[in-house]
C-alpha positions as CSV (number, residue, x, y, z in Angstrom):
1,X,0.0,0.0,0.0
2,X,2.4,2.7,-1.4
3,X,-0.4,5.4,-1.7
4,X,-1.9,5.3,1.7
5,X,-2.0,8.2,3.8
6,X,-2.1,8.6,7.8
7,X,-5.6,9.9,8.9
8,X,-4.6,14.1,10.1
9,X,-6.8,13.7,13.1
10,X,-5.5,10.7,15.0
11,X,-2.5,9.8,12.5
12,X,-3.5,6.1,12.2
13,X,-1.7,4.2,9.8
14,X,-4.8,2.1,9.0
15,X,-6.7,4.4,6.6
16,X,-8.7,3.3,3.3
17,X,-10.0,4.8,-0.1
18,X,-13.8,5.0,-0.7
19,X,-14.9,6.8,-3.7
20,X,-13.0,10.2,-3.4
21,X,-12.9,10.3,0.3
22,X,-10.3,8.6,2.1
23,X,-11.8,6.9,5.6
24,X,-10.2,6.1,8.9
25,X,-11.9,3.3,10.5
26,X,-10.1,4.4,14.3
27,X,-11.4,7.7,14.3
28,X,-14.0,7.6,11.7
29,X,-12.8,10.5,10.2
30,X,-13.2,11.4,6.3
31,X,-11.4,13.7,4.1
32,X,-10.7,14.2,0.6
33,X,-7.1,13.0,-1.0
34,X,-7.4,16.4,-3.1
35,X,-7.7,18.8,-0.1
36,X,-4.8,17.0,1.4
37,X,-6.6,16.2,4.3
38,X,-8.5,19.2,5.1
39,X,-11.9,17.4,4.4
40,X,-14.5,20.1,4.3
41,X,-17.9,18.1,3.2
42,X,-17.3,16.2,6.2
43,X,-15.4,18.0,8.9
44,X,-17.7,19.4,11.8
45,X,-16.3,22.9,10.6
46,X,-18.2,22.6,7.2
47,X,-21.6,22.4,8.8
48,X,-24.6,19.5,10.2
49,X,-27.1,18.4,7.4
50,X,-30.2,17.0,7.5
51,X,-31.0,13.4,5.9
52,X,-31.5,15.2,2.3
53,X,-28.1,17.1,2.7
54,X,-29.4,20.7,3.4
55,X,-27.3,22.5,5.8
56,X,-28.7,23.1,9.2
57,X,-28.0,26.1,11.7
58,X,-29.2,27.2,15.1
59,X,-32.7,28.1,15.3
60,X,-33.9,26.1,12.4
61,X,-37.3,24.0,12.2
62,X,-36.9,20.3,11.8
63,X,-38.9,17.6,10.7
64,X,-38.5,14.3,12.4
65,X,-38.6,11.4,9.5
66,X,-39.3,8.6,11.3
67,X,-40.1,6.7,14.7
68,X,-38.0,6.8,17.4
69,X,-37.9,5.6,20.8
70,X,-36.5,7.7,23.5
71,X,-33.7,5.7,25.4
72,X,-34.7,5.2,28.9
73,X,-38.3,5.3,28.3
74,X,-41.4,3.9,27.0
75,X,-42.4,6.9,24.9
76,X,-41.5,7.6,21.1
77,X,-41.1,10.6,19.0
78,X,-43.3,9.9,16.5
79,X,-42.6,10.5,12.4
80,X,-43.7,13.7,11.0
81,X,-43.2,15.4,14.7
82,X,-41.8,19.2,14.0
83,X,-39.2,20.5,16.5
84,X,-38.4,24.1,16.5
85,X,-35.3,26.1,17.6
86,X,-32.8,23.6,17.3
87,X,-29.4,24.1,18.9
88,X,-26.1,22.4,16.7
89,X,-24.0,20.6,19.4
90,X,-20.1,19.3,18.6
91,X,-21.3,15.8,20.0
92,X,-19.1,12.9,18.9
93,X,-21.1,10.6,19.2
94,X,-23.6,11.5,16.3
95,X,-26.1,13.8,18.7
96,X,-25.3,16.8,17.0
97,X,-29.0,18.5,17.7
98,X,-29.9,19.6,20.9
99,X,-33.9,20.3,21.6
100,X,-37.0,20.2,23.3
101,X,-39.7,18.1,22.0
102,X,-43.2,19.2,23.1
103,X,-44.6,16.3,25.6
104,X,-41.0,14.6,25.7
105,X,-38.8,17.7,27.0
106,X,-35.3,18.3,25.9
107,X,-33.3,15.5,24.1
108,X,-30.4,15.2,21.7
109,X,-30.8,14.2,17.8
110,X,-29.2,12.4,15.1
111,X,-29.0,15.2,12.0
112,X,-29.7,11.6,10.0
113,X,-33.0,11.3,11.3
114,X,-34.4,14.8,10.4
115,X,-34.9,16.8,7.7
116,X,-35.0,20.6,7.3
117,X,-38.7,22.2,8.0
């Protein structure tokens, strides 16, 4: 593996090509081999999108696409439920969307399971 580069955010060794993104499987990070890793589409820096790829800022009204329970509980946030005034988060661990659903209270979201309102 001559052309394999080390992943810039954790500097593993163990990196792969998919498509025109280069993937780290440690760290999960992506970049693109032409930005020499400076991977804007999928940096946090670049922005949170919504499952259809529109970008997604504070404030913004989103559209939950489908079921899903609420960990530690027996209720659901139903598809189709709207949350406004969404707050973007840095979370790691995919929560990037801090809100309050009305009859649930405040929660964190996947940006994969929502779309832009």
């Amino acid at each position: 593996m001559d052309d394999a580069m080390n992943c810039p955010k954790c500097n593993s060794e163990h990196t792969y090509q998919d498509r025109g993104l280069w993937v780290c499987p440690e760290c999960a990070h992506e970049w693109s081999a032409e930005g020499g890793g400076a991977g804007a589409e999928t940096s946090p820096e670049a922005g949170v999108h919504d499952a259809h790829g529109n970008l997604l800022a504070d404030g913004d009204s989103v559209i939950v696409i489908k079921d899903l329970k609420v960990k530690g509980s027996s209720s659901v946030v139903k598809g189709g439920t709207k949350v406004r005034n969404i707050h973007l988060t840095g979370a790691t661990d995919g929560h990037n969307i801090a809100c309050k659903i009305d009859g649930i209270g405040a929660m964190n979201l996947k940006s994969e399971f929502v779309k832009k309102a």
